[in-house]
C-alpha positions as CSV (number, residue, x, y, z in Angstrom):
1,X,116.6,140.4,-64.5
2,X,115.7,138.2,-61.3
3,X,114.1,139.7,-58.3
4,X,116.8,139.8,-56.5
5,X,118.8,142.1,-58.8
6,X,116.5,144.8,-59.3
7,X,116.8,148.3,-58.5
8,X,114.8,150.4,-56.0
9,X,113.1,152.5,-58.6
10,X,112.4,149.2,-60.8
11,X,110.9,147.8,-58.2
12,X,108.7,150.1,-57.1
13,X,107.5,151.0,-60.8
14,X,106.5,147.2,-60.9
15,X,104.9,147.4,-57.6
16,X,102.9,150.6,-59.1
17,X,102.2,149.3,-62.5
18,X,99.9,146.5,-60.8
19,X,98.0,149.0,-59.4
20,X,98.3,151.7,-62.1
21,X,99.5,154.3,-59.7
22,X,101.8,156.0,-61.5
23,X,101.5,159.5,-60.7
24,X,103.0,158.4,-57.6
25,X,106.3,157.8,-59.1
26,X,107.1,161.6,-59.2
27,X,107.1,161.3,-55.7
28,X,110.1,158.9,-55.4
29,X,114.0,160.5,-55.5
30,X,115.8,160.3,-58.5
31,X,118.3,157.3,-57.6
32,X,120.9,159.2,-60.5
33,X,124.5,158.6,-59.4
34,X,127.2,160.6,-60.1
35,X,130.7,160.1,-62.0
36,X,133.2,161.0,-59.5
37,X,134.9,164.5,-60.2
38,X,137.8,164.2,-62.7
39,X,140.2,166.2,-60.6
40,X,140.3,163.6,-57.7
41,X,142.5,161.6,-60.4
42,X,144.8,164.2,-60.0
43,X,145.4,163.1,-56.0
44,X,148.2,160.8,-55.2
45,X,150.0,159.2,-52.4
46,X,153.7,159.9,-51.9
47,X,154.5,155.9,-52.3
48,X,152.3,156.4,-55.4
49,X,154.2,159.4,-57.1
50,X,156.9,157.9,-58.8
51,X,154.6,156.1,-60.7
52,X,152.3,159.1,-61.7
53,X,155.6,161.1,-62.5
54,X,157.0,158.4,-65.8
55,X,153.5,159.2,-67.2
56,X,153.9,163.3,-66.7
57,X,155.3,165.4,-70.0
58,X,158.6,166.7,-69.1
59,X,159.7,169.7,-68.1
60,X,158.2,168.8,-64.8
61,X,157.7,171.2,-62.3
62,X,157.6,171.0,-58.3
63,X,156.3,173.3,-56.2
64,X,155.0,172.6,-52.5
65,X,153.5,174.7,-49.6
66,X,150.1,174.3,-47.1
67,X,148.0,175.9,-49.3
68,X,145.4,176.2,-46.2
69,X,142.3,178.5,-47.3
70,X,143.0,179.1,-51.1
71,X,143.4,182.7,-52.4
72,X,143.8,185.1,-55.4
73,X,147.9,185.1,-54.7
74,X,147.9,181.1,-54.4
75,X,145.8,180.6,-57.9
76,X,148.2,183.4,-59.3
77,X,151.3,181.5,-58.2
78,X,150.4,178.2,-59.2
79,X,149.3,179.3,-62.9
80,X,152.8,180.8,-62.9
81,X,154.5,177.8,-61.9
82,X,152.8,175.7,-64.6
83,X,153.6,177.9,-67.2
84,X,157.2,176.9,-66.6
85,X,157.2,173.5,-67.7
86,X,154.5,171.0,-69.1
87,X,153.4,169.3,-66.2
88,X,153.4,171.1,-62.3
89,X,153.5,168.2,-59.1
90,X,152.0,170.2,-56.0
91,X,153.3,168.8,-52.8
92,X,151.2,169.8,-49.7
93,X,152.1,169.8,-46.0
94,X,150.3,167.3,-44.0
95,X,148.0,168.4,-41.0
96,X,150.9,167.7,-38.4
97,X,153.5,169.5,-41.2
98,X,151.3,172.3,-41.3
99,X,151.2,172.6,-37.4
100,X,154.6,172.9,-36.9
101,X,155.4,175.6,-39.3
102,X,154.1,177.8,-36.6
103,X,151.3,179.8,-38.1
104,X,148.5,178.9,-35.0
105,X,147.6,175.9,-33.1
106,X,144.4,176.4,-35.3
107,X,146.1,175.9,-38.9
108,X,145.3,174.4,-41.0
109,X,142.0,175.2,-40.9
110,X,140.7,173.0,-43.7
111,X,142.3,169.0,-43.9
112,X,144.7,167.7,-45.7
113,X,142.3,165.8,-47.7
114,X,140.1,169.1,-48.4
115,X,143.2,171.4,-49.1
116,X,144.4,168.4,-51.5
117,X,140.8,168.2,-53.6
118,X,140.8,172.0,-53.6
119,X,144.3,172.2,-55.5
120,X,143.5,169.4,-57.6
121,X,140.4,171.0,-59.2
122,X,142.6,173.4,-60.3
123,X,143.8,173.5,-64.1
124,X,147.4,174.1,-62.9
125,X,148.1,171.3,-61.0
126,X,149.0,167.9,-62.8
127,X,149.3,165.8,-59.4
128,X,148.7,166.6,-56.4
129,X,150.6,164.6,-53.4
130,X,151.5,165.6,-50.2
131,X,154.5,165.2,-47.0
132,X,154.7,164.4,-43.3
133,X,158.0,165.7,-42.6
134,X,158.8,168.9,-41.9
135,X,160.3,169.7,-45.7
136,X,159.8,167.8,-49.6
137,X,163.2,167.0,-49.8
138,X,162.6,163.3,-50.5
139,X,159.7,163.8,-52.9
140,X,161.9,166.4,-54.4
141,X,164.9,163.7,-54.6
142,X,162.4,160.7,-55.4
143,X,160.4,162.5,-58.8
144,X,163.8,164.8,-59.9
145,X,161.5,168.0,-61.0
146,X,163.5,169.8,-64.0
147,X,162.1,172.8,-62.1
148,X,162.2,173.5,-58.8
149,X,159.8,176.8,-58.5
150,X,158.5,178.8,-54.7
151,X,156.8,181.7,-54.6
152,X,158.8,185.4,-53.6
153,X,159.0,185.1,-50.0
154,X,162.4,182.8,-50.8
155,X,165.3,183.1,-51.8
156,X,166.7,180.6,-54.0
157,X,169.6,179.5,-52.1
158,X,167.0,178.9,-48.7
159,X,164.6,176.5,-51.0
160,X,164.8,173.2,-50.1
161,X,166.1,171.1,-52.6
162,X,168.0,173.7,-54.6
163,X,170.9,172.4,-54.8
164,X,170.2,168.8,-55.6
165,X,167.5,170.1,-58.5
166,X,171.0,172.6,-59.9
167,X,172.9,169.1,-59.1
168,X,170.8,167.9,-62.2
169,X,170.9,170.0,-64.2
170,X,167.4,171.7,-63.2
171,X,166.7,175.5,-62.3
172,X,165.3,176.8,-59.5
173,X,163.2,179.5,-59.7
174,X,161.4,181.8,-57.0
175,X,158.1,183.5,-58.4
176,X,157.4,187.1,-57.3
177,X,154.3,187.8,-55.6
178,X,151.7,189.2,-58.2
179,X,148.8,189.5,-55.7
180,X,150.5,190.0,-52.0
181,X,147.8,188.0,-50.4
182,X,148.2,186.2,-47.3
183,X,146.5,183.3,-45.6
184,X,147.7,184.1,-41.9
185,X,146.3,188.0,-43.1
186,X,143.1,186.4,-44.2
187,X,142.5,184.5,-40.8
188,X,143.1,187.1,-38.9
189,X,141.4,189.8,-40.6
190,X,137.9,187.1,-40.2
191,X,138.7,186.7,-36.4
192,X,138.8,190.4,-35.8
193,X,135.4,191.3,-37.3
């Protein structure tokens, strides 16, 4: 190896050796990288999804929601969701999206980026993408999920996409609430004390 290619710590236990001062190489940080996390494979863009979707096993299953500060009733749902087919897509609202569902000029509270890392490290989620507008509907139309799946709060006929996932031949399915948690709850209840 030339000069020019060694590493810190090589170079520093050459520069020691000549002087045969090496207890002083406990003193230097460990320069030990790190593999990146297996569950950031699991992130995707929305141009990308189509592509990560002909890879997935089929039944594939979409579900979608902010997903802001991550709670027993969220983990509950999405484990549920899975369980329905072989492979679960996770569609997040983006920052703006989030903002304009109304829950606070606050919210989300954690980014897109964090919410979307969060989810992914999850053994639930297959892929985990994420929308601008204010509904899936074209992710929804561009990966046709055989299962279209939302948590109790909505009524089937109300979820978007419904009716083209049915149009299919899919099913639509929404998931009663196990744990009645709540994020807006949770904020609130941590502002108040």
């Amino acid at each position: 190896m030339d000069r020019g290619r060694r590493s810190p710590v090589m170079a520093i236990t050459l520069y020691c050796s000549q002087f045969r001062h090496f207890p002083l190489l406990r003193f230097i940080p460990s320069m030990t990288t790190y593999a990146r996390p297996l569950f950031e494979a699991k992130r995707c863009s929305p141009a990308e999804l189509n592509q990560r979707v002909r890879n997935l096993e089929r039944p594939l299953v979409f579900t979608n929601g902010v997903f802001d500060i991550l709670h027993r009733g969220h983990v509950t749902y999405l484990d549920q969701a899975r369980a329905q087919g072989a492979s679960l897509i996770v569609a997040l609202n983006g920052d703006a999206s989030a903002r304009r569902l109304g829950k606070g000029e606050d919210r989300p509270i954690n980014p897109l980026a964090d919410r979307m890392a969060v989810i992914a490290a999850l053994e639930a989620a297959s892929v985990v993408t994420w929308f601008d507008e204010d509904t899936p509907l074209a992710l929804i139309l561009s990966c046709k999920p055989d299962i279209l799946v939302k948590g109790g709060d909505w009524k089937q006929e109300s979820i978007v996409g419904a009716t083209d996932v049915r149009g299919w031949g899919g099913s639509v399915l929404s998931i009663p609430f196990e744990h009645e948690r709540s994020t807006t709850a949770l904020v609130e209840r941590i502002r108040r004390n």
